[in-house]
N, CA, C and O atoms as CSV, one atom per row, in Angstrom:
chain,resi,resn,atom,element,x,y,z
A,1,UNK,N,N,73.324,47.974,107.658
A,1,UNK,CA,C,73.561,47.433,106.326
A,1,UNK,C,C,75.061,47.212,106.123
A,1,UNK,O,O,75.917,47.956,106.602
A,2,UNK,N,N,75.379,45.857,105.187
A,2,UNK,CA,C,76.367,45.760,104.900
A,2,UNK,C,C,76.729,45.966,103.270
A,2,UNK,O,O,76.608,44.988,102.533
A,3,UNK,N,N,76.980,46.694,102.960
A,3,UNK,CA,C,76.751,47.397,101.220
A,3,UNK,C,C,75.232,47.506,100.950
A,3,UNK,O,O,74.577,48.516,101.211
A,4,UNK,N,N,74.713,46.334,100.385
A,4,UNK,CA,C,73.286,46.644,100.298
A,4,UNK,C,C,72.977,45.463,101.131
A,4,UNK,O,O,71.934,45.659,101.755
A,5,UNK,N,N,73.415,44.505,101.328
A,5,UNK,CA,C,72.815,43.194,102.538
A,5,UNK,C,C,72.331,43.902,103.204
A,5,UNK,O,O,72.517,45.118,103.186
A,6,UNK,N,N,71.312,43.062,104.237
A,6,UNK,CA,C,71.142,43.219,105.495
A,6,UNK,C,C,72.461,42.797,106.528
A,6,UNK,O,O,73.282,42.046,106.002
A,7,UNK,N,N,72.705,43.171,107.803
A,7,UNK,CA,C,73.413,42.883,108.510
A,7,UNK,C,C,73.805,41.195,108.522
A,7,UNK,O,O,74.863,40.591,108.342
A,8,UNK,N,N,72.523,40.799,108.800
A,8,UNK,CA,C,71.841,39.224,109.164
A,8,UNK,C,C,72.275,38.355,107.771
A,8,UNK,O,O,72.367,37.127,107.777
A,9,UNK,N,N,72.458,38.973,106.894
A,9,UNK,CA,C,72.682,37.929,105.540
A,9,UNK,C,C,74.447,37.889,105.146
A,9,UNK,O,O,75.111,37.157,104.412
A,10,UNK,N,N,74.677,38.671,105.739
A,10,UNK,CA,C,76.248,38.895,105.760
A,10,UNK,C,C,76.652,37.976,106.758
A,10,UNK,O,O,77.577,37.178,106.605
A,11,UNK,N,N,75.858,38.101,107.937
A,11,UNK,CA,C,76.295,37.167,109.141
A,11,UNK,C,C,76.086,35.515,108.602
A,11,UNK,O,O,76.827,34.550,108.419
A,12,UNK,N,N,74.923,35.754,108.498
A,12,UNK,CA,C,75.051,34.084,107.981
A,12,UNK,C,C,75.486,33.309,106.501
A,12,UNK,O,O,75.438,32.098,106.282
A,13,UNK,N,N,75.976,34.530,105.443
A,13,UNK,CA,C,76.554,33.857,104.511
A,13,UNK,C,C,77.999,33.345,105.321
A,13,UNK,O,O,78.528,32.241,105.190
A,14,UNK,N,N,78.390,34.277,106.039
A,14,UNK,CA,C,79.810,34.066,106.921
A,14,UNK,C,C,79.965,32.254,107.645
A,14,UNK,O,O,80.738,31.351,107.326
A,15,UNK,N,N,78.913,32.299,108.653
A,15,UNK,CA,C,78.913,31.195,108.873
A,15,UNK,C,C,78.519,30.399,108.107
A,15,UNK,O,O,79.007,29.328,108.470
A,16,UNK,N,N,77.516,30.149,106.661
A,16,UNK,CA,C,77.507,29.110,105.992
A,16,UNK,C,C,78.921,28.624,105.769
A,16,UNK,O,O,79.191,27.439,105.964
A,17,UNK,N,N,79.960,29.610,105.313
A,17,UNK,CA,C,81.069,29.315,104.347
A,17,UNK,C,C,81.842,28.588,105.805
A,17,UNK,O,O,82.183,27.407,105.859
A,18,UNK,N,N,81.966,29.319,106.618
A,18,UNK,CA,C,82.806,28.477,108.100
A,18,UNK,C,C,82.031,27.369,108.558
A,18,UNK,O,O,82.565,26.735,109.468
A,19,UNK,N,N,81.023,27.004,108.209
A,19,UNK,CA,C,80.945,26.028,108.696
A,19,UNK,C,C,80.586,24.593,107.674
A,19,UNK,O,O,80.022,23.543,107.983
A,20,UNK,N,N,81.142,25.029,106.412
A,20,UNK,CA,C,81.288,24.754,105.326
A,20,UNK,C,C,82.906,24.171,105.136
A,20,UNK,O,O,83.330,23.115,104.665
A,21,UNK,N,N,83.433,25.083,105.588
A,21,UNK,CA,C,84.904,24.677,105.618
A,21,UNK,C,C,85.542,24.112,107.266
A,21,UNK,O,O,86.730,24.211,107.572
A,22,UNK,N,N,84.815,23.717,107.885
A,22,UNK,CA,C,85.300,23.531,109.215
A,22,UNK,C,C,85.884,21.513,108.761
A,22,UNK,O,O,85.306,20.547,108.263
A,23,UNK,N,N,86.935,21.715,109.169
A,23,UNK,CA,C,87.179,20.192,109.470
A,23,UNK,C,C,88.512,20.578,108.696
A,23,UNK,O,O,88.802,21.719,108.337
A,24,UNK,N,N,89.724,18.748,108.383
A,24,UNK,CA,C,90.354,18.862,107.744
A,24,UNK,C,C,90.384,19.071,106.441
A,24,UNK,O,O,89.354,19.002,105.770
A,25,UNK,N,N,91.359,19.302,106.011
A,25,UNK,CA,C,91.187,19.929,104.145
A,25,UNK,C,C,89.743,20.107,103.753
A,25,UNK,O,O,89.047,19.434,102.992
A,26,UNK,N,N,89.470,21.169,104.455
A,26,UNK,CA,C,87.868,21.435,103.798
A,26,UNK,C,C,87.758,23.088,103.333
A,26,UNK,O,O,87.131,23.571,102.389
A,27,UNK,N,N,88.599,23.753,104.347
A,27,UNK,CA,C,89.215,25.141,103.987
A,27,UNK,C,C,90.034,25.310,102.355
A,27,UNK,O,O,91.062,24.704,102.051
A,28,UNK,N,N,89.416,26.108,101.612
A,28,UNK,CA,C,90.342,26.358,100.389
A,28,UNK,C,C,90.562,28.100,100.097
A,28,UNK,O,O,89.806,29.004,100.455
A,29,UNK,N,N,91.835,28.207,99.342
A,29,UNK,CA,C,91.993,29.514,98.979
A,29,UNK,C,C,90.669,30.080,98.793
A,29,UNK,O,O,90.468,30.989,99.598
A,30,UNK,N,N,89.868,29.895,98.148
A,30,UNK,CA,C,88.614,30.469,97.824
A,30,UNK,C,C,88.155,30.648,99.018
A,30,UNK,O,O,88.301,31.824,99.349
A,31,UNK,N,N,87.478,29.772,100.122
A,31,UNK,CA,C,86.886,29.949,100.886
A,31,UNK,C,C,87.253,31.157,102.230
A,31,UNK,O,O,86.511,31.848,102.929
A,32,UNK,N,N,89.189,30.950,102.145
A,32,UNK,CA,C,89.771,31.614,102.985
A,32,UNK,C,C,89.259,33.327,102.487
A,32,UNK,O,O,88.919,34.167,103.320
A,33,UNK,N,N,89.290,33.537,101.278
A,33,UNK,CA,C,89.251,34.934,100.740
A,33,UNK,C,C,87.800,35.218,100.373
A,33,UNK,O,O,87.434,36.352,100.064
A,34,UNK,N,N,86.876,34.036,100.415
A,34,UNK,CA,C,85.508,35.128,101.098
A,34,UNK,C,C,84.789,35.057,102.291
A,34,UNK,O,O,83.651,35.462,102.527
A,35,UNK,N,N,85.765,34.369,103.174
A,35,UNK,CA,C,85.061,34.424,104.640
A,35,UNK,C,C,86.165,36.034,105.396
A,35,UNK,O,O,85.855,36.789,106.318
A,36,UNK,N,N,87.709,36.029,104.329
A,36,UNK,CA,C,88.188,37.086,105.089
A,36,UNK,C,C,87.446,38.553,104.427
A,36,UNK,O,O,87.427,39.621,105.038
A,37,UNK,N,N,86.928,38.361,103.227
A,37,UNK,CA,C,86.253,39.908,102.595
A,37,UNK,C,C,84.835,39.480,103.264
A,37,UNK,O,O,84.175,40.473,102.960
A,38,UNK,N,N,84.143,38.823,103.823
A,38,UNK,CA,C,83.611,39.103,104.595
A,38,UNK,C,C,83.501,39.778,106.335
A,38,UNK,O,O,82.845,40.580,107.000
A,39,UNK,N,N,84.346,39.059,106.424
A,39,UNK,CA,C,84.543,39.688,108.032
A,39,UNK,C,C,85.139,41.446,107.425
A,39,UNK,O,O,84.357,42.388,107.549
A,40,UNK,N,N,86.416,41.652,106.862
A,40,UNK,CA,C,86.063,43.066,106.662
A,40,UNK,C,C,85.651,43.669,106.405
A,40,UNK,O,O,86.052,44.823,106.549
A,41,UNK,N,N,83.776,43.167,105.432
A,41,UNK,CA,C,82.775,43.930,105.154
A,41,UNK,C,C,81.830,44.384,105.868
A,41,UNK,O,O,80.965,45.193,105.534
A,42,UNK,N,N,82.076,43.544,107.495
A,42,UNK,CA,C,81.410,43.600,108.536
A,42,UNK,C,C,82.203,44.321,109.762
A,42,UNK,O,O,81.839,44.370,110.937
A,43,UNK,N,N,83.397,44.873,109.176
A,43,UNK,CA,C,83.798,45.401,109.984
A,43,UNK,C,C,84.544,44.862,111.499
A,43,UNK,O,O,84.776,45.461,112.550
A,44,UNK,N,N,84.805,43.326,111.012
A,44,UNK,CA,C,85.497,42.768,112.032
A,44,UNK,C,C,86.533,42.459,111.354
A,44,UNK,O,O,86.739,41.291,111.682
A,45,UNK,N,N,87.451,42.809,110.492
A,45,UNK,CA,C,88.329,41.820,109.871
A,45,UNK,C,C,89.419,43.325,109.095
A,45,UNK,O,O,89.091,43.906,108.061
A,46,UNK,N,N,90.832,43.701,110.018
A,46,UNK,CA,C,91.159,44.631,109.636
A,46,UNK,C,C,92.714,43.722,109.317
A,46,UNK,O,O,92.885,42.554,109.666
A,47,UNK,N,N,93.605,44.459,108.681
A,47,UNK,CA,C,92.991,45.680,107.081
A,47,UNK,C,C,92.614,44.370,106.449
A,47,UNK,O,O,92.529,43.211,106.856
A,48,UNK,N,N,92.373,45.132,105.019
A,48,UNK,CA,C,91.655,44.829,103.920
A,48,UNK,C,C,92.119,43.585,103.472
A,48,UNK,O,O,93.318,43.357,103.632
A,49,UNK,N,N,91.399,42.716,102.931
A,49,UNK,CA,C,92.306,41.694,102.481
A,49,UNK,C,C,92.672,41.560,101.362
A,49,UNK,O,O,92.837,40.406,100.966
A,50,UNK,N,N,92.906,42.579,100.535
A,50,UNK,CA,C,93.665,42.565,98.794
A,50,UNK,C,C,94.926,43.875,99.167
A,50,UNK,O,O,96.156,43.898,99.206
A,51,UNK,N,N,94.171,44.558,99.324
A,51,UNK,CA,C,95.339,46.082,99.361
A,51,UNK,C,C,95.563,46.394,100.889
A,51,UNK,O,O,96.513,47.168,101.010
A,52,UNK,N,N,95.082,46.096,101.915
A,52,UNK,CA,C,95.493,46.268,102.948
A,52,UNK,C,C,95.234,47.614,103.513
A,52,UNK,O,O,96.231,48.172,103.971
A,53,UNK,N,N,94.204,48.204,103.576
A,53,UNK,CA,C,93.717,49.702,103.849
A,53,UNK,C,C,93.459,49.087,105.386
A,53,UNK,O,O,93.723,47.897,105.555
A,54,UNK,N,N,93.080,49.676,106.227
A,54,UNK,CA,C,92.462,49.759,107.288
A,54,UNK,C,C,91.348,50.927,107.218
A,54,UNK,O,O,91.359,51.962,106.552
A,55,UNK,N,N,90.469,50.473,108.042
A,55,UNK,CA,C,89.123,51.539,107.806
A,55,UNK,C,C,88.916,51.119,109.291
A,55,UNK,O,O,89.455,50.139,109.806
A,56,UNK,N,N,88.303,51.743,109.743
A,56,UNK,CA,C,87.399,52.388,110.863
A,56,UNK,C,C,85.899,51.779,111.038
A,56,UNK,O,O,84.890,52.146,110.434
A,57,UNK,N,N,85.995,50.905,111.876
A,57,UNK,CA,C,84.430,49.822,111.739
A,57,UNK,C,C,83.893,49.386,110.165
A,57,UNK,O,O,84.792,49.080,109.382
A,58,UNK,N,N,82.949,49.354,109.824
A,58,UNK,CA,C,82.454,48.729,108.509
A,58,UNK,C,C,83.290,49.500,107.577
A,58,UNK,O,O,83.737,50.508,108.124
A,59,UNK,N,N,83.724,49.335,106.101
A,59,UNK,CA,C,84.079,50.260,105.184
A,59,UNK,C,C,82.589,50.732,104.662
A,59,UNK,O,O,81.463,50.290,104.894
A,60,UNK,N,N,83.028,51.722,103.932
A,60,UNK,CA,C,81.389,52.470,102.985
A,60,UNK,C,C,81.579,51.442,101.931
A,60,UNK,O,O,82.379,50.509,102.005
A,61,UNK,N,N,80.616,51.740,100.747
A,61,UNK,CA,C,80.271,51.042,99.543
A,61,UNK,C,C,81.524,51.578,98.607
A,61,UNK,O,O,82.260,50.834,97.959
A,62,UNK,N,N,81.559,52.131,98.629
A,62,UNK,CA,C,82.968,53.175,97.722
A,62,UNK,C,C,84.256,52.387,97.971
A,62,UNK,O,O,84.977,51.974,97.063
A,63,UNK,N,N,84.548,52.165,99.630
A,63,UNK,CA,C,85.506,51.025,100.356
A,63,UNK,C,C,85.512,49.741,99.458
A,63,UNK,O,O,86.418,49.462,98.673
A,64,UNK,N,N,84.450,49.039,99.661
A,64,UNK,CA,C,83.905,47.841,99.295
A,64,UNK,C,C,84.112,47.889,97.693
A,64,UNK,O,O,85.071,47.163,97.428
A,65,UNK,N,N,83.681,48.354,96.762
A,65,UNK,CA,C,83.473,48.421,95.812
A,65,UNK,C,C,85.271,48.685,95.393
A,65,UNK,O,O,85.627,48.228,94.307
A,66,UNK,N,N,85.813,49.055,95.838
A,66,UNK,CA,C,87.152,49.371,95.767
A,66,UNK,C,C,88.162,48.346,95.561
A,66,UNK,O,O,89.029,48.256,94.691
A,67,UNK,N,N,87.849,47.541,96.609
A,67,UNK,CA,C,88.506,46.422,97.325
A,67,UNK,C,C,88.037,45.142,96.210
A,67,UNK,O,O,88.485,44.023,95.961
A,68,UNK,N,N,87.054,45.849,95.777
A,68,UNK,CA,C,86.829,44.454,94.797
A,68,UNK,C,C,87.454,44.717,93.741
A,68,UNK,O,O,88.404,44.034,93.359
A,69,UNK,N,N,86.963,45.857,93.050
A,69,UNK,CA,C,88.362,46.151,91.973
A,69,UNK,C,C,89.786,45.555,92.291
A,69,UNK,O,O,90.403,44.608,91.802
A,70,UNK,N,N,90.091,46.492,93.329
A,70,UNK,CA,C,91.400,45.502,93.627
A,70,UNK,C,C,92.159,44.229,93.230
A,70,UNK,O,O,93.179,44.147,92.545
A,71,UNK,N,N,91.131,42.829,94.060
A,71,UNK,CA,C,90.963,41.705,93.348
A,71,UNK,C,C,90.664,41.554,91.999
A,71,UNK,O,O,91.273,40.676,91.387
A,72,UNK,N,N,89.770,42.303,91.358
A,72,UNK,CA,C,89.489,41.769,90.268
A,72,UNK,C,C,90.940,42.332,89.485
A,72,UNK,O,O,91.483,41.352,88.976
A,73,UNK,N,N,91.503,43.230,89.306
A,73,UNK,CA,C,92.397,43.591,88.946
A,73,UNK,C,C,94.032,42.552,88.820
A,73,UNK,O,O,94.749,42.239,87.871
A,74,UNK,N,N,94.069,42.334,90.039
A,74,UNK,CA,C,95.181,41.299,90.448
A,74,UNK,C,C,94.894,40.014,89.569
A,74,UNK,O,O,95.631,39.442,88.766
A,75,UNK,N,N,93.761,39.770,89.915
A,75,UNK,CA,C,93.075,37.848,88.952
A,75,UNK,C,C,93.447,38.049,87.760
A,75,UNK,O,O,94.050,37.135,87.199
A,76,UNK,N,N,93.157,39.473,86.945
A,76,UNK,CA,C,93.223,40.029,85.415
A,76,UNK,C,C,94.545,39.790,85.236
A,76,UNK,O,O,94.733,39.015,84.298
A,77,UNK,N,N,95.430,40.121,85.722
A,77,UNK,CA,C,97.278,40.650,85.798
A,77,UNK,C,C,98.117,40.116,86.448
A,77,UNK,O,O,98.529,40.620,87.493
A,78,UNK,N,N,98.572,38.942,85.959
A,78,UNK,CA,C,99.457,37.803,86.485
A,78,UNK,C,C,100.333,38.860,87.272
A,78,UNK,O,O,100.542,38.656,88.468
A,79,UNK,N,N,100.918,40.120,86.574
A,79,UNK,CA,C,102.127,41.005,87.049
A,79,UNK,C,C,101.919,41.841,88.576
A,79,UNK,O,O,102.583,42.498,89.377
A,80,UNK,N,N,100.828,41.440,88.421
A,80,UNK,CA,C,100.014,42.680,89.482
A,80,UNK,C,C,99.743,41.459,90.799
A,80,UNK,O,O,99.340,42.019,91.819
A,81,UNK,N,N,99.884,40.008,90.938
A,81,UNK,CA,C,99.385,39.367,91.409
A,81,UNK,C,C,100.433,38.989,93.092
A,81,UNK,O,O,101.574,38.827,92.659
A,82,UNK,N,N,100.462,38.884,93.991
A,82,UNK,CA,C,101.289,38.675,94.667
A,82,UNK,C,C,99.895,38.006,96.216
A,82,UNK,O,O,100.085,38.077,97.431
A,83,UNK,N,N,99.104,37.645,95.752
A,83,UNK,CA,C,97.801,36.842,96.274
A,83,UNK,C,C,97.556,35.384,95.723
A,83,UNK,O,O,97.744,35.431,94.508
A,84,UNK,N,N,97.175,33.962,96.164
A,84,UNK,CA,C,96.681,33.320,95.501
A,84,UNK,C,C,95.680,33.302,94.570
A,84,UNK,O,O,94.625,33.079,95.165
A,85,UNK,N,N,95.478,33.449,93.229
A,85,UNK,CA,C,93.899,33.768,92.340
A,85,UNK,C,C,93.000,32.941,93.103
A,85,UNK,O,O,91.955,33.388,92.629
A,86,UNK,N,N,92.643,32.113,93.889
A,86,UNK,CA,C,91.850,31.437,94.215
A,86,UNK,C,C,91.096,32.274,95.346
A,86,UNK,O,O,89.895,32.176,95.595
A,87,UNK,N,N,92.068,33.170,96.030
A,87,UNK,CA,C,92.032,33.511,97.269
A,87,UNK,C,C,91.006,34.870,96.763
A,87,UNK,O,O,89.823,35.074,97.034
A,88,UNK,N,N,91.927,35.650,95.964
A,88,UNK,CA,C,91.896,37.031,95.526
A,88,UNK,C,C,90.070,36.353,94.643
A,88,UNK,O,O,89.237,37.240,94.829
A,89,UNK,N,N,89.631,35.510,94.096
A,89,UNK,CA,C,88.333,35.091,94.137
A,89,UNK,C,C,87.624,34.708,94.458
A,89,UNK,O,O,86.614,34.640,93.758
A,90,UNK,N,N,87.653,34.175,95.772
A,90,UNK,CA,C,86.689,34.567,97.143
A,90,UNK,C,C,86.729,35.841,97.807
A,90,UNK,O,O,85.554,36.068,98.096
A,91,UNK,N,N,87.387,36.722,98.174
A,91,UNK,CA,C,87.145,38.254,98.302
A,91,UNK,C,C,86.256,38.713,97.055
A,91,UNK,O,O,85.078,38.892,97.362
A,92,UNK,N,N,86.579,38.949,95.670
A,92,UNK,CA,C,85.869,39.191,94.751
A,92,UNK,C,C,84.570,38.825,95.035
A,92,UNK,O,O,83.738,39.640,95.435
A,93,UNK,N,N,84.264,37.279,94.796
A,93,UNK,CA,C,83.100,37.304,94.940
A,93,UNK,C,C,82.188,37.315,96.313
A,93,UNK,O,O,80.981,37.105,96.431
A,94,UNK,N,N,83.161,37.627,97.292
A,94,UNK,CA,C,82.180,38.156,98.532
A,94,UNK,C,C,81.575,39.074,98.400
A,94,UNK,O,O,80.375,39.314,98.540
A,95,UNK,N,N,83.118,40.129,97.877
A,95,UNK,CA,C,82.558,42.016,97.759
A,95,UNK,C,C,81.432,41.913,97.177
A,95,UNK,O,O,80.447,42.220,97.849
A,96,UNK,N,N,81.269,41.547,96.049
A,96,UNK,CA,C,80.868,41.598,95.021
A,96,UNK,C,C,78.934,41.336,95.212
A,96,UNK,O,O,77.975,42.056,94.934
A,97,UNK,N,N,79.033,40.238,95.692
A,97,UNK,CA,C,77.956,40.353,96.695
A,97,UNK,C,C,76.648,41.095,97.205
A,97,UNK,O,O,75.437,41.192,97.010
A,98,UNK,N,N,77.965,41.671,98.188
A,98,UNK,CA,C,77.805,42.049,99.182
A,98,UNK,C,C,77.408,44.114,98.617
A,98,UNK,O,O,76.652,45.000,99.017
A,99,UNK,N,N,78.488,43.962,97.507
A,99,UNK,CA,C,78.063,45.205,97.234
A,99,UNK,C,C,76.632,45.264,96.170
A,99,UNK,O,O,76.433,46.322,95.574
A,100,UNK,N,N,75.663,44.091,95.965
A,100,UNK,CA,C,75.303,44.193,95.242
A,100,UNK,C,C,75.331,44.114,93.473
A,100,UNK,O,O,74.425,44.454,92.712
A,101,UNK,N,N,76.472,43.638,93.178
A,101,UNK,CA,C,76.683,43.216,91.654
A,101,UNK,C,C,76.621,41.813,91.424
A,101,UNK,O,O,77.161,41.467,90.373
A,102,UNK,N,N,76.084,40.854,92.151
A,102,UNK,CA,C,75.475,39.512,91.839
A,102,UNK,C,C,74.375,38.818,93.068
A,102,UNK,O,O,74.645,38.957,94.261
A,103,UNK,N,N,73.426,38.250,92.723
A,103,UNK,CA,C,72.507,37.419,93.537
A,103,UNK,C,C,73.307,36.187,94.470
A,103,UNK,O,O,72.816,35.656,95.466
A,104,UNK,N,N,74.487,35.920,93.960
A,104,UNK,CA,C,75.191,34.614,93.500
A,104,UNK,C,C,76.166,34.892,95.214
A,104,UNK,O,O,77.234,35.495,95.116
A,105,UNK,N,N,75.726,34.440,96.597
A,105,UNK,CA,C,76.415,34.347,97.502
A,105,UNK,C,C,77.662,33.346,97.944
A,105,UNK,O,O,77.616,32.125,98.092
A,106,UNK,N,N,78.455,33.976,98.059
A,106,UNK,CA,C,79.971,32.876,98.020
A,106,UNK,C,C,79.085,31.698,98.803
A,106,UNK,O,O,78.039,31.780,99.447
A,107,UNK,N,N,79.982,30.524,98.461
A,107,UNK,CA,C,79.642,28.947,98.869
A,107,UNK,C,C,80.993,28.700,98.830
A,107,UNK,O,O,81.941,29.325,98.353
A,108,UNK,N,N,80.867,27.403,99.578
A,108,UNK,CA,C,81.950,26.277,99.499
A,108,UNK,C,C,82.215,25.667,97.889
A,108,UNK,O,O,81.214,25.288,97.281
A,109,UNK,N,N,83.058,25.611,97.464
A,109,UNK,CA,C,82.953,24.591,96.269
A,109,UNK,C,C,82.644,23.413,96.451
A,109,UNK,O,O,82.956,22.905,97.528
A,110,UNK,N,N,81.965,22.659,95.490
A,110,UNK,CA,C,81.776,21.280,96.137
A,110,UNK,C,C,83.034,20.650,95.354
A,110,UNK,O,O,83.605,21.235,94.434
A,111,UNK,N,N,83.383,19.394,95.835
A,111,UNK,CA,C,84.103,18.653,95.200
A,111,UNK,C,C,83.613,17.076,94.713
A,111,UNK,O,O,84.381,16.362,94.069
């Protein structure tokens, strides 16, 4: 398990979003910051991508749930911000996810 995902739904929200953003200008802050809070929810993607912890294979839910605060915190607090908001809201809504506080799996934006 990846928070409450299955392994398999983490894996392939991952590649929807990469292969979603593959080509020129198709990658956006958003997309960059929930394909990278994904890979560190899976434990391939060290450190953290808001606060920069390093963890030890997958983080726990406590990790995760953490890391989203984090972001959400920074988006809240221009002062606190030293991330793109776009970015710092694709991590959000990966964690977020991933930990179970929305149905709503990161996507590409359309344009």
């Amino acid at each position: 398990m990846v928070g409450v995902r299955d392994r398999n739904q983490a894996e392939e929200a991952f590649r929807r979003l990469e292969t979603a953003s593959a080509g020129p200008d198709r990658q956006t802050q958003y997309t960059r910051g929930a394909m990278a809070g994904l890979l560190w929810a899976l434990g391939r993607g060290d450190p953290s991508p808001v606060t920069a912890w390093t963890t030890e294979g997958e983080p726990t839910m406590e990790t995760l749930t953490a890391e989203a605060d984090a972001a959400t915190v920074q988006m809240e607090d221009a002062t606190q911000r030293n991330i793109p908001r776009d970015y710092l809201r694709g991590v959000s809504d990966a964690l977020a996810w991933v930990c179970g506080h929305t149905d709503n799996r990161p996507s590409h934006p359309v344009h």
